[in-house]
C-alpha positions as CSV (number, residue, x, y, z in Angstrom):
1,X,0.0,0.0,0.0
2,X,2.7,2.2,0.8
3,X,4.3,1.6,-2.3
4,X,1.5,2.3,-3.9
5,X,0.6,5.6,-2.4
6,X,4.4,6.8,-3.0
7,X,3.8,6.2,-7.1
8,X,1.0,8.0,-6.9
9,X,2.1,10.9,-5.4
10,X,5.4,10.8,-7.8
11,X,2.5,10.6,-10.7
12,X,1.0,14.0,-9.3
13,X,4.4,15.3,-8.9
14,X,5.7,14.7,-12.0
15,X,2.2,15.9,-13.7
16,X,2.3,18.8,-11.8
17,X,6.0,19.2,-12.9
18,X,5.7,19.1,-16.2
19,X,2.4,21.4,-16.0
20,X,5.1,23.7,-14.9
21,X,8.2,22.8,-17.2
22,X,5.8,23.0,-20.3
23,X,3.4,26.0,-19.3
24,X,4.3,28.4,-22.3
25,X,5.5,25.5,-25.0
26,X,3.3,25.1,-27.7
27,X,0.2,24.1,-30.0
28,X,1.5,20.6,-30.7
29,X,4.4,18.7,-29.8
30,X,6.6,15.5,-29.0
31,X,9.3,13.4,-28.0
32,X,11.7,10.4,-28.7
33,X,11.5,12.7,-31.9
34,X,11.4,16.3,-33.5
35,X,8.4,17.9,-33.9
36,X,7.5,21.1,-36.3
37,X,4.3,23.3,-36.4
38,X,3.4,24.9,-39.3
39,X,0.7,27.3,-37.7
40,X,-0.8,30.6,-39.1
41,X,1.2,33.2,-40.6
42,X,2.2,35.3,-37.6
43,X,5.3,36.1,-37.6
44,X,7.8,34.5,-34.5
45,X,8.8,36.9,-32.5
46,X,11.8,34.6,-31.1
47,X,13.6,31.7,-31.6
48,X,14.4,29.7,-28.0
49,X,16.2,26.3,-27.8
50,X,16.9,23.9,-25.1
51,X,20.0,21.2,-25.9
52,X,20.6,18.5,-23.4
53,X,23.1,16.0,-23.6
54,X,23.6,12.9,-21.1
55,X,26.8,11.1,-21.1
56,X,27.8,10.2,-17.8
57,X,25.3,7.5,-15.6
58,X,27.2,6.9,-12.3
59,X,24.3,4.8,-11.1
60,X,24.7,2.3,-14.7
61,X,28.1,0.5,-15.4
62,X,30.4,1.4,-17.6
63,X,30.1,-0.4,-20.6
64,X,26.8,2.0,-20.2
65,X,28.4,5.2,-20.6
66,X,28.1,7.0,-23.4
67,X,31.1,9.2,-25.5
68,X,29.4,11.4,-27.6
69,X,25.8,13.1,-25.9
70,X,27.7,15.9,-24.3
71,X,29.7,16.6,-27.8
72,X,25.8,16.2,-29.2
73,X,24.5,18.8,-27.2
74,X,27.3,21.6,-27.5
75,X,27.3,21.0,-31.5
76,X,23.3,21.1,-32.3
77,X,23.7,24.3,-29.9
78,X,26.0,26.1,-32.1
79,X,24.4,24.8,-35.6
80,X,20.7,26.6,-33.8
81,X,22.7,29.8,-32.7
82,X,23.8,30.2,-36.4
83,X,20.0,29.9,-37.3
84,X,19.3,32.5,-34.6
85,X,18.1,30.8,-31.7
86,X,19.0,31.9,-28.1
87,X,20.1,28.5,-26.6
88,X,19.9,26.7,-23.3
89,X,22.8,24.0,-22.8
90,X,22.5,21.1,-19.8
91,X,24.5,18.5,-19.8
92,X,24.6,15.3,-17.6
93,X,21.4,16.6,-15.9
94,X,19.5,14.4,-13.2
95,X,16.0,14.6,-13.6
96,X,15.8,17.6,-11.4
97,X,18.0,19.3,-13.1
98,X,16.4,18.3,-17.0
99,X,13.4,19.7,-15.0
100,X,14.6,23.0,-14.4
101,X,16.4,23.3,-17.4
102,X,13.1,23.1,-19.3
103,X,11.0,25.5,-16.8
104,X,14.3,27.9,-18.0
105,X,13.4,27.4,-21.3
106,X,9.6,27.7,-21.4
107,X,10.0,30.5,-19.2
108,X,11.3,32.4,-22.0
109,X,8.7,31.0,-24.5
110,X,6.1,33.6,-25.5
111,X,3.2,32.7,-28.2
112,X,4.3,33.0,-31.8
113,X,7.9,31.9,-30.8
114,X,9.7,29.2,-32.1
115,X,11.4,26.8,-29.9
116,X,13.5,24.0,-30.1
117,X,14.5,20.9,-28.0
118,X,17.3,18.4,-28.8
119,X,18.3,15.8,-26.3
120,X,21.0,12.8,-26.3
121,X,21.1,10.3,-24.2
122,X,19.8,7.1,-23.1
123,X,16.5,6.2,-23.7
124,X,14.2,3.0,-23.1
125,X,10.5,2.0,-24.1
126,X,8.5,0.1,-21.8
127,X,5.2,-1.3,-22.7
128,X,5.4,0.8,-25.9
129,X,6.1,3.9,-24.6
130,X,9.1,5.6,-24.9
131,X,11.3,7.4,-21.8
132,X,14.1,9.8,-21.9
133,X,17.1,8.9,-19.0
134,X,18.4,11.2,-16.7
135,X,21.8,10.9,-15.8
136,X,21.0,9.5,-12.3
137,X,18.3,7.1,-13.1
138,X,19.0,4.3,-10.4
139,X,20.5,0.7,-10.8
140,X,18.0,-1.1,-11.4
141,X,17.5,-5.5,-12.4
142,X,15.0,-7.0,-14.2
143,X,11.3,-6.4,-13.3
144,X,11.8,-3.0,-12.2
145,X,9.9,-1.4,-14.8
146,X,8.2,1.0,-12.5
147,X,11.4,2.6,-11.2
148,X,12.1,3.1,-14.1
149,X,9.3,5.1,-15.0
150,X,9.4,6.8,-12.1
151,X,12.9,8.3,-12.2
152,X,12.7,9.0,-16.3
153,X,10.7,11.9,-18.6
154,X,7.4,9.9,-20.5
155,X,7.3,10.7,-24.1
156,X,3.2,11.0,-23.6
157,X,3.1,13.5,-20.6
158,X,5.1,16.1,-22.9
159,X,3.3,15.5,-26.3
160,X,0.1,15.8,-24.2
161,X,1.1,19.2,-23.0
162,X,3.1,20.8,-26.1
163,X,-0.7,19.8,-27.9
164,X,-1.9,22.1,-25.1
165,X,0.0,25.5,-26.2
166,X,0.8,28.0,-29.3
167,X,3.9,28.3,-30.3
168,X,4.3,29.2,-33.7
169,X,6.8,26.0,-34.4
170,X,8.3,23.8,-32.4
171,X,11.5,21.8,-33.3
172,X,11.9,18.5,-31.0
173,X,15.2,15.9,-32.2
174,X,15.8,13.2,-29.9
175,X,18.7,11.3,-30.4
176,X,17.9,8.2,-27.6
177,X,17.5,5.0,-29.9
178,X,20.8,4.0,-28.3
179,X,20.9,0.0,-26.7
180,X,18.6,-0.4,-23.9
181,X,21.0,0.7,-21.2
182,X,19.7,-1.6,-18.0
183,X,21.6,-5.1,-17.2
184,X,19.6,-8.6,-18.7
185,X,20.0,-11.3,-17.2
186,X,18.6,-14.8,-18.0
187,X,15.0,-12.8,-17.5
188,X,13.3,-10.6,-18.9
189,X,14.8,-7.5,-19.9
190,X,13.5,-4.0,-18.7
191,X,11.4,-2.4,-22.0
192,X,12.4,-3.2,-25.0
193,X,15.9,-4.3,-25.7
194,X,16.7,-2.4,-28.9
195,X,16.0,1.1,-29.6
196,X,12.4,2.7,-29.0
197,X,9.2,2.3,-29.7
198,X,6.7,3.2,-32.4
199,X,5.0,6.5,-31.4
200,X,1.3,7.4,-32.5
201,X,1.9,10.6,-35.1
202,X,0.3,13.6,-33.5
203,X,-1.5,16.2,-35.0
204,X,0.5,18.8,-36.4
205,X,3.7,17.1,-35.7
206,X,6.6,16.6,-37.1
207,X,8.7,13.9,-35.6
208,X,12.2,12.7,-36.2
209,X,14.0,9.9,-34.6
210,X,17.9,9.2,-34.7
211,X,17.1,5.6,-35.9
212,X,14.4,3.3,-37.2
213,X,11.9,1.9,-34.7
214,X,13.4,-1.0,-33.3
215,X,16.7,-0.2,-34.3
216,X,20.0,1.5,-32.0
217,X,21.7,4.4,-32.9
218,X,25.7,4.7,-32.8
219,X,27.4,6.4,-30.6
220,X,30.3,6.5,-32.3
221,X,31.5,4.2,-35.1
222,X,34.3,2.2,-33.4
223,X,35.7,2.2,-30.2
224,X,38.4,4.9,-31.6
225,X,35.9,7.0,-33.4
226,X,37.9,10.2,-33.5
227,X,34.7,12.4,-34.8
228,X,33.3,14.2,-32.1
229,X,29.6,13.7,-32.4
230,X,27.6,10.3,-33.1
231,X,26.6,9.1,-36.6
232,X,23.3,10.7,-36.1
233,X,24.2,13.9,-34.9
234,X,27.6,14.6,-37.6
235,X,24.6,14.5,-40.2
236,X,21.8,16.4,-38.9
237,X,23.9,19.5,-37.8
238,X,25.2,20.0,-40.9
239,X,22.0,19.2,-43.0
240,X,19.7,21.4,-40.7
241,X,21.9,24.5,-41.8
242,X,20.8,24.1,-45.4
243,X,18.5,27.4,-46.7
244,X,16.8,24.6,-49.4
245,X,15.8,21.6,-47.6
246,X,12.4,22.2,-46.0
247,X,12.1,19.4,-43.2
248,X,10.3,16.4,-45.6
249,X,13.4,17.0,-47.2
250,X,16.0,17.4,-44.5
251,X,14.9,13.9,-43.0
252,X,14.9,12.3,-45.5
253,X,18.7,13.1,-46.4
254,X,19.4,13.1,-42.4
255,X,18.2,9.4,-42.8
256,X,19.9,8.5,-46.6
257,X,23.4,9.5,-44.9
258,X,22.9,8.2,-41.5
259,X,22.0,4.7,-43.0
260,X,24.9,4.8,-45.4
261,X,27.7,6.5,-42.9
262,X,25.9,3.6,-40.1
263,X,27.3,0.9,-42.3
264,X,31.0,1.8,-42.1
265,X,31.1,0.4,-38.5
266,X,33.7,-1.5,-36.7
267,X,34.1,-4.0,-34.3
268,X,36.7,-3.7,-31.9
269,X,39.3,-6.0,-33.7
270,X,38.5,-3.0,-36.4
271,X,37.0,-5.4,-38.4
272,X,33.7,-4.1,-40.8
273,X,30.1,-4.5,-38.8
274,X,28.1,-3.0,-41.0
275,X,25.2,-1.6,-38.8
276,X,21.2,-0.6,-40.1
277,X,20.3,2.9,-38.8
278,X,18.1,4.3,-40.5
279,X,16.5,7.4,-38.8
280,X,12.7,8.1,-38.7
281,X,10.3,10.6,-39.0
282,X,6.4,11.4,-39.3
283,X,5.5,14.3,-40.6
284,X,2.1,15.6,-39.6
285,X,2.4,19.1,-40.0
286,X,0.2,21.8,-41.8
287,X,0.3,24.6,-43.4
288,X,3.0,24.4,-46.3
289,X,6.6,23.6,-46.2
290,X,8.8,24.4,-43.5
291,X,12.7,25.5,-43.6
292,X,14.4,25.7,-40.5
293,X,17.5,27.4,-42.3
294,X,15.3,30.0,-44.9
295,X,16.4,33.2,-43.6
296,X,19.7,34.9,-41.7
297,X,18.8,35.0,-37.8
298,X,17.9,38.2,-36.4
299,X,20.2,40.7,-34.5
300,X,18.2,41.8,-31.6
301,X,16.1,39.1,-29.4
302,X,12.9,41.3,-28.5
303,X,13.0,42.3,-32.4
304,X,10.5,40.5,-34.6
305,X,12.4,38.3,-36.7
306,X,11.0,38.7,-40.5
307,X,11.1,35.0,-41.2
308,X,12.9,32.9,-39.1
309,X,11.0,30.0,-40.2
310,X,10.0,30.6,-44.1
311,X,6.7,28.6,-45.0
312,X,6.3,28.4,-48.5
313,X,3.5,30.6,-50.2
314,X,0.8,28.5,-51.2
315,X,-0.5,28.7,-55.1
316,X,-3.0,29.6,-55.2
317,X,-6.5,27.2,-55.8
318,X,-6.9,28.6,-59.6
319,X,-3.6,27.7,-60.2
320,X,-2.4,24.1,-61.4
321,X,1.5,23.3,-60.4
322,X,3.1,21.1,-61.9
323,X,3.5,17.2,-60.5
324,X,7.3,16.7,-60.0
325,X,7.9,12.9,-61.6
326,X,11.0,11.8,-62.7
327,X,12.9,10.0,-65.6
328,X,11.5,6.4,-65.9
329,X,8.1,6.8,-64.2
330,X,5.0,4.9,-65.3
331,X,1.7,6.0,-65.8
332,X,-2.0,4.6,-66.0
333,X,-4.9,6.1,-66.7
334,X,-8.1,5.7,-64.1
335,X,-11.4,7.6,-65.8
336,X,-10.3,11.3,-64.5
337,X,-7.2,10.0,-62.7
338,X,-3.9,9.2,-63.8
339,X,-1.6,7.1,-62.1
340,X,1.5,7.6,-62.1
341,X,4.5,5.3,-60.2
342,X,8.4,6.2,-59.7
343,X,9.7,2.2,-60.8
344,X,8.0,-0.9,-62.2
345,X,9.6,-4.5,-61.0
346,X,10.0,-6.2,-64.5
347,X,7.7,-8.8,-65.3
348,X,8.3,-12.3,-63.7
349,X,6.2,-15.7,-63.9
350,X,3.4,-14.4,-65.7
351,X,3.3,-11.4,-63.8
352,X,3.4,-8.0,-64.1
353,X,3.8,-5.3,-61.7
354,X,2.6,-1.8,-63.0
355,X,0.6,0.9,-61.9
356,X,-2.9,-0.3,-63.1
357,X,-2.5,-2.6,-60.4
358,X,-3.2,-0.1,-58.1
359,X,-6.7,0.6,-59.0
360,X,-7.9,-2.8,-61.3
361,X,-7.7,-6.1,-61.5
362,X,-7.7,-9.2,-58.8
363,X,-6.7,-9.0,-55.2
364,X,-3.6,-11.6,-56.1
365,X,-2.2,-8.5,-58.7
366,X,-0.2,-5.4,-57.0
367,X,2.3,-2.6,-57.9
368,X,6.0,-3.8,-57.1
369,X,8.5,-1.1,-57.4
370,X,11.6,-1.6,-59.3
371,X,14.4,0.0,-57.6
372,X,17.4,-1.9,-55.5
373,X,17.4,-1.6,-52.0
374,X,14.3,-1.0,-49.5
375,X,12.0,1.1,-51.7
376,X,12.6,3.7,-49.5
377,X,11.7,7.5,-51.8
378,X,9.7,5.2,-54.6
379,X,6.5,6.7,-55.2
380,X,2.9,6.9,-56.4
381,X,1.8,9.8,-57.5
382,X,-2.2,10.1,-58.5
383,X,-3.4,13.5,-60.7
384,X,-7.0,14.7,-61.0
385,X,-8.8,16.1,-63.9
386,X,-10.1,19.3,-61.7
387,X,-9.5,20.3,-58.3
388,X,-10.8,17.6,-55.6
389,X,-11.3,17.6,-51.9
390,X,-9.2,14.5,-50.5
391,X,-10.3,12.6,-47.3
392,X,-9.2,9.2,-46.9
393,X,-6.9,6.7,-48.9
394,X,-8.3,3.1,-48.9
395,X,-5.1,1.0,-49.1
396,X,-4.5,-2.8,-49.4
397,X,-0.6,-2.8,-48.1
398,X,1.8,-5.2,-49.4
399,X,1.7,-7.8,-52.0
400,X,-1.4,-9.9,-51.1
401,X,-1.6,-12.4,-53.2
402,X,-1.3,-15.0,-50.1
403,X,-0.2,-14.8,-46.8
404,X,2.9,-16.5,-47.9
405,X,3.8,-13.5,-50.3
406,X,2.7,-10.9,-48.1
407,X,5.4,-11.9,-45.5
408,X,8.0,-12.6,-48.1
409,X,7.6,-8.8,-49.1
410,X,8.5,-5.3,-47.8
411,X,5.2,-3.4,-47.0
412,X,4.8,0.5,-46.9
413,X,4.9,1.5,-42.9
414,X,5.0,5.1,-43.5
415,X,3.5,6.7,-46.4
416,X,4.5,10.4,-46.9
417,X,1.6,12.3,-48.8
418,X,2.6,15.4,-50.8
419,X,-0.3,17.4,-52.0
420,X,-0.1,20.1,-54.7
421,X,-0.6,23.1,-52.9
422,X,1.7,22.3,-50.3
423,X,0.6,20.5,-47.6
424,X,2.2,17.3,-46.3
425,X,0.7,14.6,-44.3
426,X,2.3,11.4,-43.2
427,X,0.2,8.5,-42.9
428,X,1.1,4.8,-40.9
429,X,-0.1,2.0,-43.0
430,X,-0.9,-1.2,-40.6
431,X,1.1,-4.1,-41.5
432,X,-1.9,-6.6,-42.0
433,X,-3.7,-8.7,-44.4
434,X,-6.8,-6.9,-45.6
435,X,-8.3,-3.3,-46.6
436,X,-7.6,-0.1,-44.4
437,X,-9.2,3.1,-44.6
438,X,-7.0,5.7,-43.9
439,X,-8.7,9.1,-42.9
440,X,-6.7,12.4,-43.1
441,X,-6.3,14.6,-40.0
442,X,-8.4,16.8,-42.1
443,X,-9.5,17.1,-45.9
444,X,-7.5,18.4,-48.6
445,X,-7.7,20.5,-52.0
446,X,-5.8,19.4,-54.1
447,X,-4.7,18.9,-57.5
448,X,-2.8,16.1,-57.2
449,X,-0.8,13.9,-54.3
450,X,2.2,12.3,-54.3
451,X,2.9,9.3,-52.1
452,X,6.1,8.9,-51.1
453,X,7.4,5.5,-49.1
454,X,9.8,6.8,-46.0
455,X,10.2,3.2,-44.5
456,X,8.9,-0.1,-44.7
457,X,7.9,-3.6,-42.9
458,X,11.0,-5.8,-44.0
459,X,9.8,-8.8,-45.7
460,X,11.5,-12.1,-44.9
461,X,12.8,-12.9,-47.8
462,X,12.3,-10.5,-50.3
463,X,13.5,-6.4,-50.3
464,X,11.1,-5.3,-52.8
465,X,8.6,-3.2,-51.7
466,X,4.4,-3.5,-52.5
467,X,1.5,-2.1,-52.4
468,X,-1.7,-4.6,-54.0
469,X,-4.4,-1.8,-54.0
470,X,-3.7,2.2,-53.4
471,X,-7.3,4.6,-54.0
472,X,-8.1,8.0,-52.9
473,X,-11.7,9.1,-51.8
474,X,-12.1,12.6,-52.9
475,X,-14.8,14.9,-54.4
476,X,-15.1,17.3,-56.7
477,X,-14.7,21.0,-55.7
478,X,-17.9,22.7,-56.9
């Protein structure tokens, strides 16, 4: 009973806490990722950011200790100060200290601002939810989940309250995915034992994660790694600074050289160990693209900052733009839709593999891209004769021709939707058997969407990616 009255009170405590920490954050939010706002066209009055980095665990041992989360912190504070952010550094913070480090940097937070939160560190998931470590989270054994939780930041207490404010945009990168840092013995371990778990998209969110979920991020590439920052961390500082990438874009070439740079790893005879990290992201944002590094920061902090955060101007409704395909695309038409696809498998056993699969013929056909690797970037990209209002995909996911097949094949897990006036939505596509409706957050005019594959179920045996049946509900706009 006692015990039980103690976690209660830490569960008022900590709600309480966070009440506090978060009070002036923003409209939407999250964690175990980055998050973005694209909100109306006010302008930001500031630019706040909060960089934590946790190396040191005197309470873990010290094959537990990390090299590079300090280096993390110090490095995305300087690449955010050359984009014009006042920043807040902590490093090796207890949870106390994480606390008060965040009350520091909401109490600076004013609506319209844009802040930014980056953390590195350790971080577990238990029962599918994911935890950020303070530096003196206590030894714990198997079994003692609870403690766990008790003494660590929950990924769904902070989304719940940055959902609760208005900030204009709010950047969260968490770089946590490292190996689950608590000893396993012969039991079971505490949480998952790679990585962290799968986090329901949020509203208005756009979330980035140093590495797949599932997956570990590096600290370092050997155990004489010279570089100064981890594999994820080298690659987002510098990408982040460039004035082009809006942040579809920026994750997906965080995640393109992170997965290629992860590979390059060494065991400690300095022999190769390839390693998969392949860092995700949902997008969930609206409003129009977002670029972090669109305009010079501003010189004065109580100044209104022009456009610290450019969205791009909407075309607008009269105007058609043009669908961005590429060499080598494939196209099919639908009555007054047109299907087009970014790769074709070729034809094998009787079968073929194109777009009009998408939209006709038997359950047992489906569109197969054509590409090596993952399918990761392939797309399908549907046009409309006129200007529709989009509300739902229906979606038949993988290659379901049997069970047998389905498992064999990669299957789309995150489904980036790119509509023609701007907007971006990302969708997660369940990994069953069967027809799922998939409704948008909210509808859509478009012209066109673009569906873009930014990760994937592995298959078993095969690394081509499917998709048996792909439709999009819409109406015409009178």
């Amino acid at each position: 009973m006692q015990a039980m009255e103690n976690t209660q009170h830490f569960t008022r405590h900590f709600i309480r806490s966070v009440r506090i920490v978060l009070n002036v954050v923003l409209g939407i939010g999250c964690l175990a990722g980055c998050g973005v706002i694209a909100a109306t066209p006010a302008m930001a009055e500031k630019r706040i950011a909060l960089s934590i980095g946790n190396d040191l665990y005197p309470n873990l041992g010290p094959d537990r200790q990390l090299k590079k989360a300090v280096n993390d912190a110090g490095t995305i504070a300087d690449s955010l100060k050359s984009l014009g952010f006042e920043v807040i550094v902590g490093t090796n913070l207890g949870r106390q200290a994480m606390i008060d480090k965040l009350a520091e940097f909401t109490a600076r937070l004013e609506p319209g601002d844009t802040a930014a939160l980056f953390f590195a560190g350790h971080g577990v998931a238990i029962s599918g939810v994911n935890y950020l470590i303070p530096s003196d989270v206590p030894a714990v054994t198997e079994g003692a989940e609870a403690r766990v939780r008790g003494a660590s930041i929950a990924e769904p207490d902070l989304i719940a309250e940055l959902q609760a404010r208005s900030v204009r945009v709010a950047l969260l990168v968490i770089d946590a995915c490292r190996d689950n840092p608590f000893p396993r013995a012969a039991g079971r371990s505490i949480g998952n034992t790679r990585g962290l778990a799968d986090a329901k998209p949020a509203r208005g969110i756009f979330t980035l994660y140093s590495a797949g979920i599932g997956q570990t991020a590096l600290d370092r590439l050997s155990g004489n790694d010279p570089a100064h920052n981890s594999v994820f961390t080298r690659v987002f500082a510098e990408q982040m600074k460039r004035p082009e990438l809006h942040l579809g874009d920026l994750a997906v070439e965080v995640r393109e050289r992170v997965a290629e740079l992860a590979l390059k790893a060494t065991d400690g005879g300095g022999q190769p160990a390839p390693h998969e990290q392949s860092p995700a992201y949902y997008d969930q944002t609206l409003g129009g693209r977002i670029y972090l590094a669109g305009r010079a920061p501003a010189t004065s902090v109580r100044e209104p900052v022009t456009a610290p955060v450019v969205l791009a101007a909407k075309p607008p409704e009269t105007e058609r733009p043009p669908r961005p395909g590429s060499p080598g695309e494939s196209c099919a038409r639908k009555g007054s839709e047109t299907y087009c696809v970014s790769s074709v498998l070729k034809p094998q056993f009787g079968n073929s593999y194109g777009p009009e699969n998408l939209f006709e013929g038997p359950q047992s056909s489906a569109w197969v891209e054509g590409r090596a690797g993952q399918g990761i970037g392939e797309w399908i990209a549907i046009e409309f004769d006129g200007m529709r209002t989009v509300r739902s995909i229906t979606v038949r996911n993988g290659y379901q021709k049997s069970n047998d097949i389905f498992h064999k094949n990669n299957r789309v897990r995150l489904l980036r939707a790119v509509f023609s006036q701007g907007e971006t939505q990302t969708l997660v596509v369940p990994d069953r058997f069967g027809s799922e409706l998939l409704t948008l957050p909210k509808p859509v005019r478009a012209y066109w969407v673009k569906f873009i594959i930014d990760e994937v179920w592995a298959g078993n045996k095969y690394t081509d990616t499917a998709i048996t049946k792909l439709v999009v509900n819409s109406e015409r706009v009178q």
